[in-house]
C-alpha positions in Angstrom: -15.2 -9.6 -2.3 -13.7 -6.6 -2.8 -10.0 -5.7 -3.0 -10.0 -4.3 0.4 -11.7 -7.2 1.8 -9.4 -9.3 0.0 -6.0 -7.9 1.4 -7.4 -8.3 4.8 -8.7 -11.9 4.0 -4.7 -12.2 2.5 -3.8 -10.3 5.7 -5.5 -12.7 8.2 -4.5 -15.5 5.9 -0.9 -14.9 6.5 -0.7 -14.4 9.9 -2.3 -17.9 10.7 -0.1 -19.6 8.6 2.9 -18.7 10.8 1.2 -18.4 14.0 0.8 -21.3 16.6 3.4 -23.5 15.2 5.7 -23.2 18.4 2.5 -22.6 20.7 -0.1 -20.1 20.6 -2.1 -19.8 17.3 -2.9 -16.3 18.1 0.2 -14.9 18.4 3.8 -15.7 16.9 6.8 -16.3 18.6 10.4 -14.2 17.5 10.9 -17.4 15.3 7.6 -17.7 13.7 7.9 -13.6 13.0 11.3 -14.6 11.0 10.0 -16.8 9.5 7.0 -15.0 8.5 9.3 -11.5 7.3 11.8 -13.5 5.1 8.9 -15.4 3.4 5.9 -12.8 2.9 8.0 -9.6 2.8 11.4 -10.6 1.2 13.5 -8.6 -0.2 10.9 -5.2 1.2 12.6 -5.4 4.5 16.3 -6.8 3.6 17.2 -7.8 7.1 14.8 -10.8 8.1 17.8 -13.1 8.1 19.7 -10.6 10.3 19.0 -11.9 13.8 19.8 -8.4 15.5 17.4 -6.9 13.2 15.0 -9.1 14.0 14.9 -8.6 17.5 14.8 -5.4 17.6 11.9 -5.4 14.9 10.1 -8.0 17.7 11.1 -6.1 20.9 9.0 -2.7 19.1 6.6 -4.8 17.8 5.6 -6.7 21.0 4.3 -3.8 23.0 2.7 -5.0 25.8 5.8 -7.6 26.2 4.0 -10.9 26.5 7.6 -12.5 24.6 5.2 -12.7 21.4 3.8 -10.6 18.3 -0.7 -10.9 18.4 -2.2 -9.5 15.6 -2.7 -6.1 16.8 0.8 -6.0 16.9 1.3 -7.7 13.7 -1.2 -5.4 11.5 0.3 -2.1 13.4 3.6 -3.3 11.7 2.3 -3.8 8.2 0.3 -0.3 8.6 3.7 1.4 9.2 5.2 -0.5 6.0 2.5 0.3 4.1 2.5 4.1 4.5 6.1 4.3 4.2 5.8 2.4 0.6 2.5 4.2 -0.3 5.0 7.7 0.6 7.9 6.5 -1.2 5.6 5.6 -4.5 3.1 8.5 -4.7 6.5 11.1 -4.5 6.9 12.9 -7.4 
């Protein structure tokens, strides 16, 4: 595979290891989105153990308010992460 279709295979990979422990395996609930930010994105986002951040990170994320993150909404998050790292590394 390539590397491209390896991050996404790392991508999907991820997801489903968090999602559908507390229900739905295609979506992940507020604590499986914790759980998921503190261990695959560490110290990048520096507030996964802060539960206000959190929520407000899973209210924006969970657009069409189903009280869950799919992975639409999931990807959409790591887009906007992405972009702002490949910003803040490519300035010169």
């Amino acid at each position: 595979m390539s590397d491209v279709q390896n991050a996404m295979a790392l991508l999907i990979g991820s997801f489903t290891k968090y999602a559908g422990r507390e229900g739905d395996n295609n979506t992940l609930s507020k604590a499986e989105l914790k759980e998921l930010l503190h261990n695959e994105f560490g110290d990048l986002l520096g507030k996964a153990t802060d539960k206000a951040a959190v929520d407000r990170l899973f209210e924006g994320l969970d657009t069409n308010k189903d009280n869950s993150v799919d992975f639409k909404e999931f990807i959409h998050m790591v887009t906007c992460l992405t972009v702002m790292c490949h910003g803040h590394f490519t300035k010169k």
